[in-house]
C-alpha positions as CSV (number, residue, x, y, z in Angstrom):
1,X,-95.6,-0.8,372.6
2,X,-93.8,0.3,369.5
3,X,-94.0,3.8,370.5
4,X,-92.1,2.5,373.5
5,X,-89.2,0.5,371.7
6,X,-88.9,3.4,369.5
7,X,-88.4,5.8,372.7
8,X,-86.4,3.7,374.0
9,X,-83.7,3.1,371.0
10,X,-83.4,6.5,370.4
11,X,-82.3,7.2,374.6
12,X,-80.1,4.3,373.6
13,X,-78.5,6.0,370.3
14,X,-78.1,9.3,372.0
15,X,-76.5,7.5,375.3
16,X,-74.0,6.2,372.8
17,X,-72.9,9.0,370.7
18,X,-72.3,10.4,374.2
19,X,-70.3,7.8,375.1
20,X,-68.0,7.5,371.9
21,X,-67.8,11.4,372.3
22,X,-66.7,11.0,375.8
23,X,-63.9,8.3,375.2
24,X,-63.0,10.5,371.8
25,X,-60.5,9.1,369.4
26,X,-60.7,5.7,368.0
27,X,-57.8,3.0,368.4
28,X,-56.9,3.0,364.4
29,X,-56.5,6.4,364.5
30,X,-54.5,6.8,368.3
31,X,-52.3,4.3,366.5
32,X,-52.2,6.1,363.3
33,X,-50.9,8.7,365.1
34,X,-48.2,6.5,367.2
35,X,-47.1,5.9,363.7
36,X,-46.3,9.4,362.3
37,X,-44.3,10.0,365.5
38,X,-42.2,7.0,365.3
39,X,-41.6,8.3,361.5
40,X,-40.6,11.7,362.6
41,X,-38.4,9.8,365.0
42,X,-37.3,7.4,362.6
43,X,-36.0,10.8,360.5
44,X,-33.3,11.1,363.8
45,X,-35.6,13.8,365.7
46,X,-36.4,13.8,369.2
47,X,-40.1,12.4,368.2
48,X,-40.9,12.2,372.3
49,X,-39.6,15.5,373.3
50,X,-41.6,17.6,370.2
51,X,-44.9,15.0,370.6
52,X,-44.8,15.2,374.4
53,X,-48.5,14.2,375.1
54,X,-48.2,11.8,372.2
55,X,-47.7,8.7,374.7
56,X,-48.7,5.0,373.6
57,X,-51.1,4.4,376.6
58,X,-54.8,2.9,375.9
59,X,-56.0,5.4,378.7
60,X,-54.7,8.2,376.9
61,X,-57.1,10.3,374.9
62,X,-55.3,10.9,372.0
63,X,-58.1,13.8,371.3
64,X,-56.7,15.6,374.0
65,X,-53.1,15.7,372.6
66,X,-51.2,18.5,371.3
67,X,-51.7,19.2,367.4
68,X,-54.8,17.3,367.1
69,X,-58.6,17.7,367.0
70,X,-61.4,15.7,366.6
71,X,-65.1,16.1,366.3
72,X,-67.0,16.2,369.3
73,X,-69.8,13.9,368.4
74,X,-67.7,11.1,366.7
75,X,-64.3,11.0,368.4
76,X,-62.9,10.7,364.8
77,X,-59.8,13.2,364.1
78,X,-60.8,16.0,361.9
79,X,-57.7,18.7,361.9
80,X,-54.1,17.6,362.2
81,X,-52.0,20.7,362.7
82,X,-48.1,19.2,362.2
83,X,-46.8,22.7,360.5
84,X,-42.8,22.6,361.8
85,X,-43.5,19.7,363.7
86,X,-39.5,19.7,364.0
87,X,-39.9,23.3,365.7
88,X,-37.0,24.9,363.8
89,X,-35.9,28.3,364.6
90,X,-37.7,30.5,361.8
91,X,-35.2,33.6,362.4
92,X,-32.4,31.9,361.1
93,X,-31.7,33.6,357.6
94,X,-29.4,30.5,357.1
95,X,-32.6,28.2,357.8
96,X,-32.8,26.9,353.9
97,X,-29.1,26.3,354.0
98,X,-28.9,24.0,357.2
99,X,-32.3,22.8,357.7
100,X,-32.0,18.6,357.0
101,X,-35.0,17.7,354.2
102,X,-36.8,14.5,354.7
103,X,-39.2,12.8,352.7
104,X,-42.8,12.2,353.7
105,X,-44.7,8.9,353.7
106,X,-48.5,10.4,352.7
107,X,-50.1,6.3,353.8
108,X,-49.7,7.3,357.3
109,X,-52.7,9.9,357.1
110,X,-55.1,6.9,355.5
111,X,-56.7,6.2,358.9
112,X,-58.2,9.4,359.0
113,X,-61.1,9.2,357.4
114,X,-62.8,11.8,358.4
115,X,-59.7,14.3,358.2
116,X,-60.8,18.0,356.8
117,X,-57.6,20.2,357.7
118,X,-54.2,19.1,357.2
119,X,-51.3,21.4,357.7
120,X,-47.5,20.3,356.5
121,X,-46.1,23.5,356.5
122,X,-42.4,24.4,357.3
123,X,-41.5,20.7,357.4
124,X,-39.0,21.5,354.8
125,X,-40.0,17.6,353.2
126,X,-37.9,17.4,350.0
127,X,-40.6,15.1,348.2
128,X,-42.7,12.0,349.2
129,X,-41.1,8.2,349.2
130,X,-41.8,6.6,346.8
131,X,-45.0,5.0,345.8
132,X,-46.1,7.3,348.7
133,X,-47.6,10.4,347.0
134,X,-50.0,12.8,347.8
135,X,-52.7,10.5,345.7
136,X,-53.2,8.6,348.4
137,X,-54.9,11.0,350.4
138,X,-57.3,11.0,347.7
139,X,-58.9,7.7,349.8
140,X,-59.7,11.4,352.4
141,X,-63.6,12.5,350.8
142,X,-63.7,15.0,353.4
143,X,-59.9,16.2,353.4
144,X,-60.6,20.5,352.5
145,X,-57.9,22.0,353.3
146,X,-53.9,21.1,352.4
147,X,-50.9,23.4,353.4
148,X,-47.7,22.7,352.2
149,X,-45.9,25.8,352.7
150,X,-42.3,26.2,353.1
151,X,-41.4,22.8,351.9
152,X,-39.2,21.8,349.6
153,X,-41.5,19.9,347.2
154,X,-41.1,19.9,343.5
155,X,-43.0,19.2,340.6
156,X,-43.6,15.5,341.0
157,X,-46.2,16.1,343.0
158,X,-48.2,18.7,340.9
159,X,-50.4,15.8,339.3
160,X,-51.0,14.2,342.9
161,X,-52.5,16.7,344.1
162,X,-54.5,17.1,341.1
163,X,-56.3,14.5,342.2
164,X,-57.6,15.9,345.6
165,X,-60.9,17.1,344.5
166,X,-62.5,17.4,347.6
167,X,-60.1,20.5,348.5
168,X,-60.9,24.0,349.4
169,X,-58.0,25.6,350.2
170,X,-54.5,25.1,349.2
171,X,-51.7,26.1,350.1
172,X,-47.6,26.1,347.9
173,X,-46.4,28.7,348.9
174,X,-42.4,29.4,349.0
175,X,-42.3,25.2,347.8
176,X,-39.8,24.3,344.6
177,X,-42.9,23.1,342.6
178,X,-41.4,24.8,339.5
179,X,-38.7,23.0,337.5
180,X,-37.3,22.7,334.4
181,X,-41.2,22.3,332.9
182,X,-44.5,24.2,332.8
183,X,-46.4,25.8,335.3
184,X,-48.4,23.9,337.9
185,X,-51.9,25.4,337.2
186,X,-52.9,22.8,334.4
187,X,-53.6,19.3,336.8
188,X,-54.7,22.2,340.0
189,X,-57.2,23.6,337.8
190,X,-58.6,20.0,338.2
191,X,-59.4,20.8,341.8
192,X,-63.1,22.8,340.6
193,X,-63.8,23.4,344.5
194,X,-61.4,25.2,345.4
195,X,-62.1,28.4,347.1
196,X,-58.3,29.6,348.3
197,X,-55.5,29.0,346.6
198,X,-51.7,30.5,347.3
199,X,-49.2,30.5,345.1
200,X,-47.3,33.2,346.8
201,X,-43.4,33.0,346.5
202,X,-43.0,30.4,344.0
203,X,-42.4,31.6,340.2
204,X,-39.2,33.7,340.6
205,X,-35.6,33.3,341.5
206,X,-35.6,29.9,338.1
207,X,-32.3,29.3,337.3
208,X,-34.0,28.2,333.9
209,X,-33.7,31.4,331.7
210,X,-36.1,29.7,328.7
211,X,-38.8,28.7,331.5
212,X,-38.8,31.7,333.0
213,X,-39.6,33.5,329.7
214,X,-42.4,31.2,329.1
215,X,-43.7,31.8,332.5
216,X,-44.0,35.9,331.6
217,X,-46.1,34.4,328.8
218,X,-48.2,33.0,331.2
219,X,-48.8,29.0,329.6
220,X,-50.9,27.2,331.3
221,X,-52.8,30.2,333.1
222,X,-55.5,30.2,331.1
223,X,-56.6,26.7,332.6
224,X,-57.4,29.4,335.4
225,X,-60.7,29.9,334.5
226,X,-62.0,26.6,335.4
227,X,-61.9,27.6,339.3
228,X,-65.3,28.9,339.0
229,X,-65.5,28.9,342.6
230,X,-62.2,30.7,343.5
231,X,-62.5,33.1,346.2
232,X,-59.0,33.7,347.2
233,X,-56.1,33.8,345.3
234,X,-53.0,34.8,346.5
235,X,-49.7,35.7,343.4
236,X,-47.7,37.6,345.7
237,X,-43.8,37.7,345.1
238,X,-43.7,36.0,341.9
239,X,-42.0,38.0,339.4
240,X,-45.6,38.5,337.2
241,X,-45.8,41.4,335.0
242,X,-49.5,42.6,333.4
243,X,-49.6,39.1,331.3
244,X,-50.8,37.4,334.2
245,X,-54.2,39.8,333.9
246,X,-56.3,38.6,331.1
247,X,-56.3,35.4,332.9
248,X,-57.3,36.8,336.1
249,X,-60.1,38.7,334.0
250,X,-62.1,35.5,334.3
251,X,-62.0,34.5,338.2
252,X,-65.1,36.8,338.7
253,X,-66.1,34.8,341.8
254,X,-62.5,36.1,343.2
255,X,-62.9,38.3,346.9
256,X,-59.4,38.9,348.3
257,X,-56.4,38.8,345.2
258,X,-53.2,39.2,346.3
259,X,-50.6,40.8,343.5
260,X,-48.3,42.6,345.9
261,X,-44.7,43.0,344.9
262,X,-44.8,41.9,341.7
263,X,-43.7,44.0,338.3
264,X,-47.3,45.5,337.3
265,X,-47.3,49.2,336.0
266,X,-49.6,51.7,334.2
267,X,-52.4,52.5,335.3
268,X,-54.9,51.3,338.2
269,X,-56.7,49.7,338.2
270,X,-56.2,47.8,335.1
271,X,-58.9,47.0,332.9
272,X,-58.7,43.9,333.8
273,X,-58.9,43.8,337.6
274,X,-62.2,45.8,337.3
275,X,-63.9,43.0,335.8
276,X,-63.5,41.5,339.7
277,X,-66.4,43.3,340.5
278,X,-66.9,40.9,343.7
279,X,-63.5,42.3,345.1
280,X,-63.4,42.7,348.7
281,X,-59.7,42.6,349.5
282,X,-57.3,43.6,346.8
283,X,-53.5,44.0,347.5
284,X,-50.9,45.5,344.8
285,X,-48.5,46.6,346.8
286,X,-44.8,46.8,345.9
287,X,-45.4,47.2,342.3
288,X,-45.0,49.9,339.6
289,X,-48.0,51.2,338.8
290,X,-47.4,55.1,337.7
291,X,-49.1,58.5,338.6
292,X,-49.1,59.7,335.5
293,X,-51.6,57.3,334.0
294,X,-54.0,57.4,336.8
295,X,-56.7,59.0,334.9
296,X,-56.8,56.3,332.3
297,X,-57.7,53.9,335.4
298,X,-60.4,56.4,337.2
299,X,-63.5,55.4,335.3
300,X,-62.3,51.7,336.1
301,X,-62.7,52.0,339.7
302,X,-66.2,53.0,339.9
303,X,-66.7,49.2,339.0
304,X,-65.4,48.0,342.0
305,X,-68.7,48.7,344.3
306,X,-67.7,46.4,347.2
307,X,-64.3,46.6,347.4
308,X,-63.6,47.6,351.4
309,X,-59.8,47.3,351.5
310,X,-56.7,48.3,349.4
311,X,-53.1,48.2,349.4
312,X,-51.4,50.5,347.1
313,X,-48.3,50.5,349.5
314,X,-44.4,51.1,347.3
315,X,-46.0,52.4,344.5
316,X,-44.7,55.3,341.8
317,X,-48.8,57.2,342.4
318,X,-49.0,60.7,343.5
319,X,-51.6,62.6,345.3
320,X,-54.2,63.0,343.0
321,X,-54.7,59.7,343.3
322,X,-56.9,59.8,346.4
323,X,-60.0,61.6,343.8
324,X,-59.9,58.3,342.1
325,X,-59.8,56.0,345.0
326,X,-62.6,58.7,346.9
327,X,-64.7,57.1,344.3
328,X,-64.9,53.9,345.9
329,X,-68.3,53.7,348.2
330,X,-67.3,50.5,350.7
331,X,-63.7,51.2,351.0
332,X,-62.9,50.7,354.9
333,X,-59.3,50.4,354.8
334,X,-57.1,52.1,352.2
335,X,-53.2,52.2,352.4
336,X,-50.2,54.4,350.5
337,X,-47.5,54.4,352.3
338,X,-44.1,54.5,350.6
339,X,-45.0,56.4,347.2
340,X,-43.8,59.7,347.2
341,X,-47.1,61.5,348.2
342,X,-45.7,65.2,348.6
343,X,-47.2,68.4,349.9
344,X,-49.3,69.6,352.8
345,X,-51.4,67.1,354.4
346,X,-54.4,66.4,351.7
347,X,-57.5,66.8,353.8
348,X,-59.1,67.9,351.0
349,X,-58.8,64.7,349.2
350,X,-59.6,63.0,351.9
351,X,-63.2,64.3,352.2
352,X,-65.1,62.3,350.6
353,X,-63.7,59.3,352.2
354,X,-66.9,58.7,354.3
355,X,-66.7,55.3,355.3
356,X,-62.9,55.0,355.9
357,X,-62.0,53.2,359.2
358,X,-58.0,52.7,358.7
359,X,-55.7,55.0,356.5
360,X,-52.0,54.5,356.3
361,X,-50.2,57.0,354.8
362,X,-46.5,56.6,356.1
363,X,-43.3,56.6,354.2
364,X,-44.1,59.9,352.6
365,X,-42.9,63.6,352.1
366,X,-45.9,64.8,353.2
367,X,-44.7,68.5,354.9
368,X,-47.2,70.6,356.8
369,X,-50.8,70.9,358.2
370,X,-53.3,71.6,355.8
371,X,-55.4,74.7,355.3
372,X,-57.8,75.0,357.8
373,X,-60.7,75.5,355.0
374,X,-59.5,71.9,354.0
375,X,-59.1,70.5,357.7
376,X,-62.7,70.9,358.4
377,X,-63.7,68.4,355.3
378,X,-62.0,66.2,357.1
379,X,-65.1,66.0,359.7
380,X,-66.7,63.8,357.9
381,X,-64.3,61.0,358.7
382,X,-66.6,59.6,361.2
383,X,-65.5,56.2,361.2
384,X,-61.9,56.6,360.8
385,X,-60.2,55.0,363.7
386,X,-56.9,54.1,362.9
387,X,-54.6,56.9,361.1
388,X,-50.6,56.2,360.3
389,X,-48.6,58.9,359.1
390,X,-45.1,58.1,360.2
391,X,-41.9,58.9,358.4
392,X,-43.2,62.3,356.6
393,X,-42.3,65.3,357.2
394,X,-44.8,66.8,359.8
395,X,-44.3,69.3,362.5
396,X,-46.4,69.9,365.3
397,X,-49.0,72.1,363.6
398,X,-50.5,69.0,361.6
399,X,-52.8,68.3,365.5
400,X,-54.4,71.7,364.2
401,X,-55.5,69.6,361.1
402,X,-56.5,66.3,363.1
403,X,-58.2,67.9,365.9
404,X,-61.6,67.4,363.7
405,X,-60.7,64.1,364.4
406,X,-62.0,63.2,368.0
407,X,-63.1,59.5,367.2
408,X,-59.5,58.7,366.1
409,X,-58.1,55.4,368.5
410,X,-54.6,55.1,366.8
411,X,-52.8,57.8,365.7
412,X,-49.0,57.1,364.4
413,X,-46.7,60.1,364.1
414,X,-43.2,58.4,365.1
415,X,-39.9,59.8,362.7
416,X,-41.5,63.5,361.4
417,X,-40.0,67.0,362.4
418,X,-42.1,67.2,365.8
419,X,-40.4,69.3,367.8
420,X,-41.0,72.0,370.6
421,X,-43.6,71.6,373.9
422,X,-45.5,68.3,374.2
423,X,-49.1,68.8,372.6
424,X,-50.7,68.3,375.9
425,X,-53.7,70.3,374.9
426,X,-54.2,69.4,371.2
427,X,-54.0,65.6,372.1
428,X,-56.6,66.3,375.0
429,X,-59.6,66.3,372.1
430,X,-59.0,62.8,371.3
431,X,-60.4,61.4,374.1
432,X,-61.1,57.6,372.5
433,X,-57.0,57.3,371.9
434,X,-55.7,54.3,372.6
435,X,-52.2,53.7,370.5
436,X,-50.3,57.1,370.1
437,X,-46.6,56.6,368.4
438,X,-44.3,59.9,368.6
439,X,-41.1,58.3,368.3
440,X,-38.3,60.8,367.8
441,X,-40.6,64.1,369.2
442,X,-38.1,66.4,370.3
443,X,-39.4,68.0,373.1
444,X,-38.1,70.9,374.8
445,X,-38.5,70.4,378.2
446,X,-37.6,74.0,379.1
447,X,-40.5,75.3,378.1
448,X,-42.0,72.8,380.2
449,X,-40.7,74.5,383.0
């Protein structure tokens, strides 16, 4: 008889997860959400024209509406997705200029309770009313991931957000969260779980000259090391120079960094970036690191084992510095565009690049084939699928080079010196092709004749 019961109440639990699956969100939370749109209508938008779906009708499964999910078991909303809820034109260059700022009212996301994703982004909120800061989503155990960029938030709510413990990822970029103070990593280093974290866009253009000289200094970054957990950091845009490294030193847990157009120089990598020996992603793009120092970085690189893609895009290097990166064994996708690489097309280099699958080397003055003693090296580029080499200076003899080549899928040769009858026959070998750029390729069509 037990047995039975016991049978029975479990048919009976299962019946109604099924049915509070089937009639999804929960009336606190439909309501919840009646409440942010009558605040974003409240702010003089069209609230019923931008939350179409988001109608006050009991019948209405509020799961089901635009910009929200919920958990298929509980009903209970787990992702709220209000990034430019006001749907403002984002090809405006004048879009910071006229775009109205608001302030947000954090209480209204308190109902969710079981809320892991919230995105804010290009909401262009000035701040939070009052009372109203983001320490009320602290009441949100499961809340893990926050974005808040493109706002106009400043540094009041730095120790807020301090507070959100539970997070994973986190998102400032392009926000104001820098004033006339220090920088914001002391009270975020209180948030130990985080694994993501951008900062992109958000330490240059201070009008604060004393500030921004403390912020070269780098106070307050040491508090970086207590991210033990850190596996994405992006610093993009943000004025560093090579100060910011001995802080980054620590973060060995780190997988993708981000350090693209900033003002680093010397040589790479930099002692301190090989200690990321967990790299998998590393982007320095746009910065000023300098040919002639590359052999003080080469025994560096052979530290980063599982590194698989790099940027070195707008950089000052030079040729010889494929030797060094040929060093790395799990490099997939390597990129140099835009630094001045000069000379015949360096298959020779490229030879020992075994596992390469993407290679981007546009924006150069490369200037002819190369030899074909080097071209053949080049069959060992087995994987390579994706090859860029716009903007050089290549004329139609560099197919002789590529034709050892066959597995190639996207080949980019748009703005060289191609000239003369269509390649018809050379572009025959590559018989996987499916992208081929040759913008600009002067043919003669008299000799097609």
């Amino acid at each position: 008889m037990e047995w039975f019961l016991s049978k029975h109440l479990m048919l009976v639990l299962i019946v109604l997860l099924q049915i509070n699956g089937y009639k999804a969100c929960l009336e606190e939370e439909r309501m919840g959400l009646l409440e942010f749109k009558w605040f974003v209508k409240s702010n003089n938008e069209d609230a019923d024209g931008l939350l179409r779906s988001w109608v006050d009708d009991r019948e209405s499964d509020c799961c089901g509406w635009e910009r929200v999910k919920c958990n298929s078991i509980t009903g209970r909303v787990n992702e709220l997705s209000l990034g430019n809820i006001r749907q403002i034109e984002e090809s405006s260059s004048l879009i910071r200029i006229y775009t109205r700022i608001w302030s947000l009212n954090t209480s209204l996301f308190r109902p969710f309770q079981e809320l892991t994703s919230l995105d804010l982004s290009r909401n262009w909120f000035k701040g939070c009313l009052e009372t109203e800061g983001f320490e009320k989503l602290s009441s949100l155990k499961k809340l893990k991931i926050l974005n808040l960029q493109d706002n106009q938030f400043d540094k009041t709510i730095i120790p807020s957000l301090g507070t959100l413990t539970s997070l994973r990822a986190l998102t400032l970029r392009e926000t104001n969260i820098l004033e006339e103070s220090s920088s914001p990593i002391k009270e975020l280093a209180n948030l130990r779980n985080l694994k993501m974290l951008d900062l992109g866009g958000i330490f240059c253009y201070h009008s604060d000259l004393d500030f921004m000289q403390d912020m070269q200094d780098m106070q307050g970054f040491e508090r970086l090391s207590a991210l033990k957990k850190l596996e994405i950091l992006m610093l993009d845009s943000n004025c560093l120079n090579n100060s910011i490294l001995p802080y980054l030193s620590t973060l060995t847990s780190l997988k993708n960094l981000s350090l693209s157009y900033n003002s680093l120089s010397g040589w790479f990598p930099p002692d301190e970036l090989a200690t990321l020996v967990n790299l998998e992603i590393l982007d320095v793009s746009g910065n000023k690191f300098d040919a002639a120092q590359t052999v003080k970085g080469s025994e560096n690189i052979l530290k980063l084992k599982r590194l698989e893609t790099l940027d070195l895009s707008d950089n000052s290097l030079n040729r010889s510095m494929l030797r060094v990166l040929s060093k790395l064994p799990s490099l997939r996708n390597l990129k140099l565009s835009d630094n001045g690489l000069q000379g015949p097309f360096p298959a020779e280099e490229l030879g020992n690049f075994n596992n390469l699958e993407m290679l981007d080397l546009s924006a150069n003055l490369f200037n002819a084939s190369a030899p074909m003693q080097d071209s053949r090296r080049l069959s060992k580029l087995k994987k390579l699928k994706t090859l860029d080499l716009d903007a050089n200076h290549f004329e139609v003899s560099i197919f002789q080079s590529l034709a050892v080549l066959p597995s190639l899928r996207n080949l980019m040769l748009s703005s060289n010196a191609l000239e003369g009858p269509f390649p018809t026959k050379e572009l025959a070998i590559f018989k996987d092709l499916e992208t081929l750029d040759l913008l600009f390729f002067i043919i003669d069509i008299f000799d097609q004749l």
